[in-house]
C-alpha positions in Angstrom: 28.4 15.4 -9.2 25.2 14.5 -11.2 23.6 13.2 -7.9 24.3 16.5 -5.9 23.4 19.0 -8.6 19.7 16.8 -8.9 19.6 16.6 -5.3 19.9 20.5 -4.9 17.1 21.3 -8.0 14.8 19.0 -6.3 15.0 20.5 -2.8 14.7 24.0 -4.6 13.1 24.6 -7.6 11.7 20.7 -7.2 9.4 22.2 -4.1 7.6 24.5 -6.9 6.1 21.0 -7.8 3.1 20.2 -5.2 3.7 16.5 -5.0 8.0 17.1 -4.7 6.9 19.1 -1.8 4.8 16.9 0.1 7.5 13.9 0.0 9.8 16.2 1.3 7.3 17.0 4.1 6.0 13.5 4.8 8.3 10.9 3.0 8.5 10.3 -0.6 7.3 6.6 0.2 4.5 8.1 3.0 0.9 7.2 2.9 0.0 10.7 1.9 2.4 10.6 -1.3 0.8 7.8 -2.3 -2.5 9.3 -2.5 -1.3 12.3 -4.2 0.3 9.8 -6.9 -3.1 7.6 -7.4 -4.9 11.3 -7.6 -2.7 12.0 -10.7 -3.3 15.6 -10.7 -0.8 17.9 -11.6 -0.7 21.0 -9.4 2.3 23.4 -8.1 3.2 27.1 -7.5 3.1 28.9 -11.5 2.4 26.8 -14.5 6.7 25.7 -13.9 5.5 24.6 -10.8 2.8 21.9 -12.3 5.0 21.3 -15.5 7.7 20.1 -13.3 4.9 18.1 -11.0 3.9 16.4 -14.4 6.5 15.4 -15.0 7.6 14.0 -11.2 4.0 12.2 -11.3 4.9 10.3 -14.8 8.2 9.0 -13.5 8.6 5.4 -14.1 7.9 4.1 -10.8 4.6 6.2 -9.9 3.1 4.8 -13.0 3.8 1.2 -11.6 2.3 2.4 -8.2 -1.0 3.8 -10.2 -0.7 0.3 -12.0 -0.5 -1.7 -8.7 -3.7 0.5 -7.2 -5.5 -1.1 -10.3 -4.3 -4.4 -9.6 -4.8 -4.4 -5.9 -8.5 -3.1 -6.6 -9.4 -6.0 -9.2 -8.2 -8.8 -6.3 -10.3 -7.0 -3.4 -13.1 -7.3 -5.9 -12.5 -10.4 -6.6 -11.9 -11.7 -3.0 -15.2 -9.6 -1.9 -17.2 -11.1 -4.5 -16.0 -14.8 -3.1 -16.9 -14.5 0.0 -20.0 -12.8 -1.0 -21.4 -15.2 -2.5 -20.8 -18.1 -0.2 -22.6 -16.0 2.1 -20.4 -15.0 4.7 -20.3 -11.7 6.6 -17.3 -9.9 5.2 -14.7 -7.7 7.3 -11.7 -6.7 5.9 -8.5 -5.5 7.6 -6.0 -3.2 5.7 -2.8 -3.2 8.1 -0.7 -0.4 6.9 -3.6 1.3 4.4 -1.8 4.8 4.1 -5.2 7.1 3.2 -6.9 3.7 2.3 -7.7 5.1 -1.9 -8.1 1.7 -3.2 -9.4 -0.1 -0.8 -12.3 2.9 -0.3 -12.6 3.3 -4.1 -13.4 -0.3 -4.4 -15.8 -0.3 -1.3 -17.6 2.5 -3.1 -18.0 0.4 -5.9 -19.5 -2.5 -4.5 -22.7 -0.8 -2.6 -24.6 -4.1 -2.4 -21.9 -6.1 -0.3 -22.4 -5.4 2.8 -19.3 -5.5 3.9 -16.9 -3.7 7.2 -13.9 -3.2 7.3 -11.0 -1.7 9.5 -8.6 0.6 7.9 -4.8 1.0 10.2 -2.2 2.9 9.8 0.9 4.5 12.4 0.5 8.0 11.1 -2.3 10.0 12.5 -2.4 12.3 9.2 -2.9 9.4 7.0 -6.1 8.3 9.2 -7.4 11.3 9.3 -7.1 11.8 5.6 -8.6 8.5 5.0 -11.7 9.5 7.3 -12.5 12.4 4.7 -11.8 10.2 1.4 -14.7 7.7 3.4 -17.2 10.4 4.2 -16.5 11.8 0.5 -17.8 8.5 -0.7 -20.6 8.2 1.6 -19.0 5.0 3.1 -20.6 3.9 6.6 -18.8 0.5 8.4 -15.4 1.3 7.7 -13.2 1.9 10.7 -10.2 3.7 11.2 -7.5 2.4 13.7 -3.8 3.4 14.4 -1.3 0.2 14.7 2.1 -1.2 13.9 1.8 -3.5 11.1 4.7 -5.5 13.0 3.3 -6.2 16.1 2.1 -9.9 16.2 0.1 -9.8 19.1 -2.0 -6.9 17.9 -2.4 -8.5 14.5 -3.3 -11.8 16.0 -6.2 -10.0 17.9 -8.2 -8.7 15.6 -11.8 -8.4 16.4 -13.8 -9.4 14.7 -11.4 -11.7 13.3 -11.0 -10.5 9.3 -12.2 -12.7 5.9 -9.9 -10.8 4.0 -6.3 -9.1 4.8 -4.5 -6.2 2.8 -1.1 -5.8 2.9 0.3 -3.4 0.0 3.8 -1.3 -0.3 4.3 -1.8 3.0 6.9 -5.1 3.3 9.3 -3.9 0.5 10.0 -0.7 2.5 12.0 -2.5 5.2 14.4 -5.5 5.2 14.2 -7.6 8.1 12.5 -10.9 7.2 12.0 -11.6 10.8 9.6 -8.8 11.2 7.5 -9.9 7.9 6.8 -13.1 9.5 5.8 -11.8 12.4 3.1 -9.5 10.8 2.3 -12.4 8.3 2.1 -15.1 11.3 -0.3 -12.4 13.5 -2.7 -12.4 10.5 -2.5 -16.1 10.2 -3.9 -16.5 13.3 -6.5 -13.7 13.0 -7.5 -15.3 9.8 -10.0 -18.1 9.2 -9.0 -21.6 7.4 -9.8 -20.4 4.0 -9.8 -16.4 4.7 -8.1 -14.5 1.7 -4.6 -12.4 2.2 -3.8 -10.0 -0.7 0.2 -9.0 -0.8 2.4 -6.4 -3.1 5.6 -7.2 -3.5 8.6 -5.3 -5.3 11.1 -7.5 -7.3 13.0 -4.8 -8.9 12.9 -0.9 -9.5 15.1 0.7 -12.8 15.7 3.7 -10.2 16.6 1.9 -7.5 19.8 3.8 -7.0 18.5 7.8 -7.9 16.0 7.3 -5.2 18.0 5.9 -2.7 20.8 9.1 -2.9 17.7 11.7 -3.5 14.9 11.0 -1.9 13.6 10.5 1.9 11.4 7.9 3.1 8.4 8.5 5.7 11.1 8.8 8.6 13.5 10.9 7.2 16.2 8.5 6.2 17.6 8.2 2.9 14.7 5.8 0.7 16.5 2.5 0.3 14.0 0.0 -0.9 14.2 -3.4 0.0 13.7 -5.5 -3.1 12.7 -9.4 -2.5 12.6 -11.6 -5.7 8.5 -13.5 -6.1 10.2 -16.6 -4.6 11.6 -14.9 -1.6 8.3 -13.2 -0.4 5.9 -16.4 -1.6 8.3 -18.2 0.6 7.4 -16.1 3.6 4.2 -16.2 2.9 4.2 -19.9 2.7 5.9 -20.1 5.9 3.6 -18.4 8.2 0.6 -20.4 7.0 -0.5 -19.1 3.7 -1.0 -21.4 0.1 -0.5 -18.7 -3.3 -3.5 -18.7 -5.5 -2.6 -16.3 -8.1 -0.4 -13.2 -8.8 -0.9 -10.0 -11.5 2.4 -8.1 -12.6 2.8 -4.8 -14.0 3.7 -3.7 -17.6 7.0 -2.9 -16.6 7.9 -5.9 -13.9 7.7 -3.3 -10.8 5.2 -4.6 -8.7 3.4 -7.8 -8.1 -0.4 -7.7 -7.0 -0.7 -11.7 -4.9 -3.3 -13.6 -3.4 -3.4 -16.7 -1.0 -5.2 -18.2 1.6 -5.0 -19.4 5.1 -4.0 -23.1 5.2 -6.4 -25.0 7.3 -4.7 -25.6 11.2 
């Protein structure tokens, strides 16, 4: 009964709220909700409308997610900074990059690496809103490329062959380990002995089960996260080629923010 009566005041007065509306439109785990979450601006239909969105954006999980984009930025940094300055040509390869916010914000930060790098993603509308964000920040070398983060071969191809490669929120959203190695074994070989990945991973949510009977994911289905435990995903990661170098967690234990690199053949 609680479930149904929260289930109807989110698909009713809920779409009053801008960001409420948009997951209903495009998933509540879409590229384009994320980038409304790391904006953090409260906006909706009459001041209810943006009280109500204030309150959707401070939920417990969206404040992990704006932790994570912190996190994820710091170890792009760091990994840019590396290769930097053992004076290598840098291109970087986000495989599932939604609008691509942190890894643009951190370009932008960083205007004396020269650095390229190719931004994918399976949704048109996430692209195209990721093209803007880049011309917004004056960003030149940064490509944009739809792709399935799944298919090995494509992965595996990559030219030029990437230093560094991104992989955040996207592996926790789908349960099949077999298909996780294969996007982790297609980087491996794009990736040069030593080359950097950066991986999120989701041990645990405390709303695991309210979103699963609410919410939609970014095909329409009902939002059932799959949640690995550290050892679990390290353990893939280990598996397709990759050593772990370090890890960052959130406040609350949501996300994890990893880096490894690519064993040498």
């Amino acid at each position: 009964i609680q479930y149904a009566i929260l289930g109807f005041l989110l698909r009713t007065l809920g779409r009053w709220s801008n960001g409420i509306a948009l997951g209903w439109e495009s998933g509540f785990n879409s590229g384009r909700t994320l980038d409304y979450v790391y904006r953090n601006q409260a906006s909706g239909f009459t001041p209810l409308g943006r009280i109500i969105d204030r309150s959707y954006l401070d939920g417990i999980g969206w404040k992990g997610i704006r932790v994570r984009k912190v996190l994820l930025e710091r170890a792009l940094q760091g990994a840019l900074e590396r290769a930097h300055n053992a004076g290598s040509p840098v291109h970087m390869v986000d495989i599932a990059t939604g609008a691509g916010r942190y890894m643009l914000e951190t370009l932008a930060k960083l205007p004396g690496l020269k650095v390229t790098a190719e931004l994918r993603d399976r949704e048109p509308k996430n692209l195209e809103e990721g093209r803007k964000l880049a011309a917004s920040l004056g960003l030149a070398g940064v490509s944009f490329v739809q792709g399935d983060a799944f298919d090995h071969a494509s992965l595996a191809a990559l030219s030029p062959h990437p230093l560094i490669a991104v992989v955040s929120g996207l592996y926790e959203l789908f349960p099949d380990n077999d298909r996780i190695l294969a996007s982790l074994r297609g980087l491996a070989e794009a990736l040069p002995d030593g080359g950097t990945l950066v991986y999120t991973n989701q041990p645990w949510h405390p709303q695991m089960e309210l979103i699963a009977r609410l919410l939609c994911d970014w095909d329409g289905k009902p939002w059932i996260m799959r949640r690995r435990t550290q050892l679990e995903m390290d353990d893939l990661v280990r598996e397709a080629g990759f050593e772990k170098e370090g890890m960052e967690i959130d406040p609350w234990g949501i996300f994890t923010v990893s880096v490894a690199r690519r064993r040498r053949r």
